[in-house]
Structure formats: C-alpha cells, structure tokens
C-alpha positions, 0 to 999 in steps of 0.5 A: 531568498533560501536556494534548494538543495542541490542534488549534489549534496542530496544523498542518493535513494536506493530505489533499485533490486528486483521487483516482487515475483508476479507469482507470488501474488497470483497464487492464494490471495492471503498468501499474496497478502503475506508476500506483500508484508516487507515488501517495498512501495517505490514511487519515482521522484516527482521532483528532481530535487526530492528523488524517489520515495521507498517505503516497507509495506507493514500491514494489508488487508485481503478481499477475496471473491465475489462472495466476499460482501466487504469486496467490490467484487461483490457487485459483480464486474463493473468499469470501477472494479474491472481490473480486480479481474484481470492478472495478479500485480495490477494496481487497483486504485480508487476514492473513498469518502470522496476525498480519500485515495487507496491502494491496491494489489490485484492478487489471486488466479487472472479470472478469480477477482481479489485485491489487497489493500496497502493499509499501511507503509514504513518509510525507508528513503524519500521522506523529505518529499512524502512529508512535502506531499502530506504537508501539501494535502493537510488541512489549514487548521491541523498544526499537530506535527506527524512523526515520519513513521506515521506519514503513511499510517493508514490507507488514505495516508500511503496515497497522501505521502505516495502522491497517489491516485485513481489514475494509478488504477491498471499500472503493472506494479511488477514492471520494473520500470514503471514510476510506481513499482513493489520491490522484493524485500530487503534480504538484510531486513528482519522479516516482519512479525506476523499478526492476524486480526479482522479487517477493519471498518467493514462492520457493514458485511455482516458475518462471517465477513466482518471476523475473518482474520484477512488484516495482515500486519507487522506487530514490531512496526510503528507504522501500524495504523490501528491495534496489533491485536488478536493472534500472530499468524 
C-alpha cells in the first residue's frame, strides 16, 4: 500500500500577509473590480496532508445596482441575494445551472447592492489539493488532462479547485482568520495588465447592459477564461 506524503516532506504554503483593505472594496464597484485583480484566494486546508490553496485573482466581472438587468439586485432584496446589500468584502455565493457554484465579493457603499464575480484565479500554492477536488467533481467520461493554469479557469472551475459553495455566502473575506480569505497583492508580483471587455453571457440584459465593458482581466495571465479582447483599461 502507497503511504502519504508526510508533512515533513510537503513544502510549506505561504498562505499569510494582510488581507485586502475593506476600503478598497466599498468604494466605486469598478474600482473595487481593479482592487481585486492581483489579489490572492487563500482557502485553508481541507486536508492536513494537502495544506491551504493560494490563487491570484486574473479576471472579474462587476454587477453594479439594482438598474443593472444582469444583476440579482435587479429583483430587488430577496433571501438569495440579501447579503449584496450589506457591507463591502462579504462573500456572495450561489449555484447556477443547478450544478455550478460562484464567487463572489460584495463590493460598493453598505446599502447600494453590487457584487464582483471571481471569474477566474491563477494558481499560486496548494495545487496538488485544487487538482484532488477538481479531479473529484470531473466526470467519469472527461480523460482530457488539465494544465495547472487552467484549474480554476472560469467561475464554476475557482469554486471547483477552492472547494467552494452556497454555504460560504456571508463569510467575512477580510477577516484574516477566516478559512477562506483575500490577500492583498503580492508587492514582488508585477501588477496585472488591464484589459476591459463586456462581461460575459448576459446576452439576456439587453442593452446598454450586455456592452458595458464591466470584465476585468489580467491580459498576460494563462488563467484567463475566454478572450482578452477589446481595450486595456
């Protein structure tokens, strides 16, 4: 029988260094949205032998107001949605497509709902254990082997590799120590090249909604989920 790693022999995860200003976040929702780009997903080990998970933060989309139709504030405060209008930093978690999970950072003044969605996280540290919970969730039939850039390449995939779900919604992500958490950029990290593009799938919104240039991305990053296209920010 193969014995485990042991933890001695595990090299350690840095998974410490102040967590992101609340400040930051509870100002302007799109500055908020450029706040969060660099910034690092810490998820503390699920599994001893595994330790904790870091990941940079590559690319975001804003939902900004009530007016905003691709927005869940759209239908005004419901049980689901009640946290988008409470303070800046709270997570926002939900399913979608009945099997999906979703990221979110509640963003914007306490009062005024908004919420940036992880679209898509570079992984720094703790990859053998994002790759034990995306190889968990994968389909029997999926062989195709996935890079680590791509393990947490779209929003369903950061909650995949994050071991996150609805049950994260209210979790105080500036709360240093809280078992999933955001950390203030990396100061030896180049900081990310800014491209702004629609947000996507949200062809539903109609206009002005479905063109208003609220994705947010790191065009250098190879965690990018779709296309870098359109204008740097």
């Amino acid at each position: 029988m193969r014995s485990r790693r042991s933890s001695a022999t595990r090299p350690a995860i840095d998974a410490s260094g102040p967590v992101l200003d609340r400040g930051r976040l509870s100002a302007d929702s799109l500055a908020a949205a450029r706040a969060l780009l660099g910034s690092r997903l810490v998820r503390a080990a699920d599994d001893e032998m595994l330790g904790p998970s870091v990941g940079r933060i590559v690319e975001v989309e804003a939902y900004i107001g009530a007016a905003d139709l691709a927005s869940h504030a759209r239908f005004g405060q419901t049980d689901r949605n009640r946290v988008m209008f409470g303070p800046a930093g709270i997570a926002y978690a939900y399913l979608v497509y009945g099997m999906y999970h979703c990221l979110n950072v509640v963003t914007g003044p306490d009062g005024d709902p908004a919420a940036v969605l992880i679209r898509a996280v570079e992984p720094i540290a703790g990859i053998e254990a994002m790759r034990a919970r995306r190889v968990a969730a994968r389909h029997p039939r999926r062989r195709t082997p996935v890079t680590d850039a791509r393990l947490a390449s779209g929003p369903g995939l950061v909650c995949l590799a994050f071991g996150l779900d609805r049950s994260l919604t209210g979790t105080d992500l500036c709360d240093p120590t809280a078992p999933v958490r955001l950390l203030a950029p990396d100061p030896a990290a180049s900081p990310p090249r800014v491209v702004a593009t629609p947000r996507i799938g949200i062809a539903y919104a109609g206009e002005p909604w479905a063109s208003r240039p609220w994705r947010l991305l790191d065009a250098d990053s190879p965690s990018v989920s779709g296309p870098a296209r359109l204008r740097r920010g």
